[in-house]
C-alpha positions as CSV (number, residue, x, y, z in Angstrom):
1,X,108.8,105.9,70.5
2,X,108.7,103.4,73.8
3,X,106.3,104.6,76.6
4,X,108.8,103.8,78.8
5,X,111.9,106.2,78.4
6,X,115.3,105.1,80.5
7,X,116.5,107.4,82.9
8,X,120.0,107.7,85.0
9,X,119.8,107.6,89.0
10,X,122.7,107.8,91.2
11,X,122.4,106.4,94.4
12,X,125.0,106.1,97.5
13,X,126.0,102.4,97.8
14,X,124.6,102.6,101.6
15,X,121.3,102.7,99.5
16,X,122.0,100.0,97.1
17,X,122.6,97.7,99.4
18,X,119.5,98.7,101.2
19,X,117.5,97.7,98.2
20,X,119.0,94.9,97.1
21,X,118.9,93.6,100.5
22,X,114.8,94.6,100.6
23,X,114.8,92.8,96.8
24,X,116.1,89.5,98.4
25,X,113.5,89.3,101.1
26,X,110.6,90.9,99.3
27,X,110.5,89.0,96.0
28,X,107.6,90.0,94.4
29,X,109.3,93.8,94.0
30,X,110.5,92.2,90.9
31,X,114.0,94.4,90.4
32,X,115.6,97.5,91.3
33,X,113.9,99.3,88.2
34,X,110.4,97.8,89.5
35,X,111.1,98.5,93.2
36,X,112.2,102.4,92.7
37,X,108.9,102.9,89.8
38,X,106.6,101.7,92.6
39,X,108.5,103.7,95.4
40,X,108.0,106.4,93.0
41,X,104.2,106.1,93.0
42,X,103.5,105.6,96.4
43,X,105.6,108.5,96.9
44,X,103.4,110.8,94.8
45,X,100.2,109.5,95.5
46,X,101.1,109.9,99.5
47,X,102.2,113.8,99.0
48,X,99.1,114.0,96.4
49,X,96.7,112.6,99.0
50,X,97.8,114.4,102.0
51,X,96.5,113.9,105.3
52,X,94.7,110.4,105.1
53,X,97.9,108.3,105.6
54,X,99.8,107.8,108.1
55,X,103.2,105.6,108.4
56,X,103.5,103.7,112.0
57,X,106.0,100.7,112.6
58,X,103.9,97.7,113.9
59,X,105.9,95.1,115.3
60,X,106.6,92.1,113.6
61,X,104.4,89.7,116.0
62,X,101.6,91.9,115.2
63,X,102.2,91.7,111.5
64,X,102.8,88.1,111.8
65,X,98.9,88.0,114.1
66,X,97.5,90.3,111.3
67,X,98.4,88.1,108.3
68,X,97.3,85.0,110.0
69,X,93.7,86.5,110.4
70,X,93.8,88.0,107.1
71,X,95.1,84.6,105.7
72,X,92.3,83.0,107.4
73,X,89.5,85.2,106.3
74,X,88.9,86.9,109.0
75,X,90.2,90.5,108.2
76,X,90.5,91.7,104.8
77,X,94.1,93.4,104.9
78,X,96.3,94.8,107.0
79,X,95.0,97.9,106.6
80,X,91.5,96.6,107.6
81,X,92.9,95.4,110.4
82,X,94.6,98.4,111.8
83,X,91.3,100.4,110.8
84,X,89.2,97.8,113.2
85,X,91.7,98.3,116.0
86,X,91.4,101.9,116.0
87,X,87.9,102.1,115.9
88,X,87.6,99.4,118.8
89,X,90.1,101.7,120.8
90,X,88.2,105.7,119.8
91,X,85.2,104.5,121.7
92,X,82.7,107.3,123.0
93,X,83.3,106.6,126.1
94,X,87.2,106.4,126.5
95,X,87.2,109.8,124.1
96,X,85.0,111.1,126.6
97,X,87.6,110.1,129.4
98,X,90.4,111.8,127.4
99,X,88.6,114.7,127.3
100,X,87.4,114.8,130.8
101,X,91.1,113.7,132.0
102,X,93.1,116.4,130.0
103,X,90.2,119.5,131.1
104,X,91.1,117.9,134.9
105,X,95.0,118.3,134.2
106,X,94.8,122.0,132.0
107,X,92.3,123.0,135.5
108,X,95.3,121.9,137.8
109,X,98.4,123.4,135.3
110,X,96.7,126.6,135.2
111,X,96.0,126.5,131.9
112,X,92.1,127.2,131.9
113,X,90.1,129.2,134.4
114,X,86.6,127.7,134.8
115,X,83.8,129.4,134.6
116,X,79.7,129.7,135.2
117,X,78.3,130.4,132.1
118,X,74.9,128.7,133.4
119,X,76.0,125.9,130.7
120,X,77.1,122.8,131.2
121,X,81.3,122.2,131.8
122,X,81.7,125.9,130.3
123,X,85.2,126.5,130.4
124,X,87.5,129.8,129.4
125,X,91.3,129.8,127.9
126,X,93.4,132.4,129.7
């Protein structure tokens, strides 16, 4: 018997044309049967891996920016790259100023009552 058994998939023609559209700029998918296999996987392993993935639309100058320092050897991937901005941006300190800044506006919406618990910033949720 094959290891590869053939299947029947109906899809609108709105679709169709979507992939063979994504087939002509994005050549390396191969062909519809190699595009919807890999869609396929990713689309398990995302489910099966849960909450470490997350899908964001960069916009194409950054893309472009990220592949030329990738290219050049100075990031790894894109991934890397969007890894390396986030830690840059998460700092201690501008966590710290989130924090600060959203106990300042739940103190002047009403949403927490402060408190002296003889701790530091102790704070209570009505």
């Amino acid at each position: 018997m094959d290891e590869n058994e053939r299947i029947t998939l109906r899809l609108e023609k709105e679709n169709l044309e979507l992939i063979d559209a994504f087939l002509k700029e994005n050549t390396s998918h191969g062909n519809r049967s190699q595009l919807v296999r890999e869609a396929v996987q990713a689309y398990i392993q995302a489910i099966r891996e849960g909450g470490d993935r997350v899908t964001i639309h960069v916009p194409r100058y950054y893309l472009d920016l990220i592949d030329r320092l990738v290219a050049d050897g100075y990031l790894l991937n894109r991934e890397h790259a969007i890894v390396r901005s986030i830690e840059e941006w998460f700092t201690r300190e501008r966590v710290k100023e989130i924090q600060d800044h959203k106990q300042e506006v739940d103190k002047a919406t009403g949403k927490v009552v402060s408190v002296s618990t003889g701790e530091k910033d102790g704070v209570i949720p009505r």
